[in-house]
N, C-alpha and C positions, 0 to 999 in steps of 0.2 A: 254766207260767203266768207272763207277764210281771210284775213290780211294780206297773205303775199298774192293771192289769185284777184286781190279788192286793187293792190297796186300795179300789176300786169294789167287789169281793165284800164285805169288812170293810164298808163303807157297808150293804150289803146285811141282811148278819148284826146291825146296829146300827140297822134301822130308820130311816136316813141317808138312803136315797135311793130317787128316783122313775124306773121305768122306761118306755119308750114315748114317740110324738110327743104324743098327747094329751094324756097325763099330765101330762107337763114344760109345756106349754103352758099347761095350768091349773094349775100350780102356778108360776107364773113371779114374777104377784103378791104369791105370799106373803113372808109375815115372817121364815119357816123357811127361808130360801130362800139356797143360795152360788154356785151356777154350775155350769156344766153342760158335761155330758162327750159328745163323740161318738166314734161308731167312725170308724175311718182309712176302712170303704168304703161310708159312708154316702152317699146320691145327693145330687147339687149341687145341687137342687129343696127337699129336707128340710134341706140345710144352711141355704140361706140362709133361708128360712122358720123356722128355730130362733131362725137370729142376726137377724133381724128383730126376733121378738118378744122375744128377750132385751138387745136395745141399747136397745126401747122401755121399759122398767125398769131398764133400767142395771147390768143382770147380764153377767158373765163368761162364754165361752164356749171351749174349748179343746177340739183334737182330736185323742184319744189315737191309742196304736200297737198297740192292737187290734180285728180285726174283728168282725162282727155275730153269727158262729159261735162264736168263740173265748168273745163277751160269753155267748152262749147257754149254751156247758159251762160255764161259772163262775159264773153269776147267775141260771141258770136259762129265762129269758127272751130269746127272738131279739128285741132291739133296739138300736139304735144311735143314741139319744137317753135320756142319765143326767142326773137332778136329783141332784146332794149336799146334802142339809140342813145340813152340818156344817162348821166353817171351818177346823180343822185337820184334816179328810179331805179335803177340796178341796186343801186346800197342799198334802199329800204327793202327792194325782193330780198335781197343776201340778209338782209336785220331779221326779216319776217320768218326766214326761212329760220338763222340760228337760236328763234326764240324760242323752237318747238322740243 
């Protein structure tokens, strides 16, 4: 298991973060809310439709280097749209992501 997908778990185990398109979608407005993580083979359709509604709140969005499978064995859940509640969980995704 890669680092940034090892700290998206850690989100998970911390009650940190939101998985799914809808989810993250309704959670976009919130207070709780740092930026949001995609898989590398996420469709071009759910990309831009994430970063849509994340530029309209003025949230962050970055896209990791692992897939929708990989997210599945380590969070439990096949998808490839992550809310982090947390703002040093989010940095270390964003650290992990620009070490590669």
């Amino acid at each position: 298991m890669n680092k940034t997908l090892s700290t998206v778990c850690l989100c998970r185990r911390a009650g940190k973060l939101v998985s799914g398109f809808d989810a993250v979608c309704g959670g976009l407005s919130g207070k709780d809310f740092c930026g949001v993580v995609l898989a590398s083979d996420i469709s071009e359709k759910t990309e831009k439709e994430i970063c849509f509604a994340a530029n309209k709140y003025g949230r962050r969005v970055v896209k990791a280097d692992f897939t929708m499978d990989e997210a599945q064995s380590a969070v439990g859940k096949r998808a490839g749209v992550f809310l982090i509640q947390d703002e040093g969980l989010y940095g270390a995704v964003i650290k992990h992501i620009g070490e590669k």
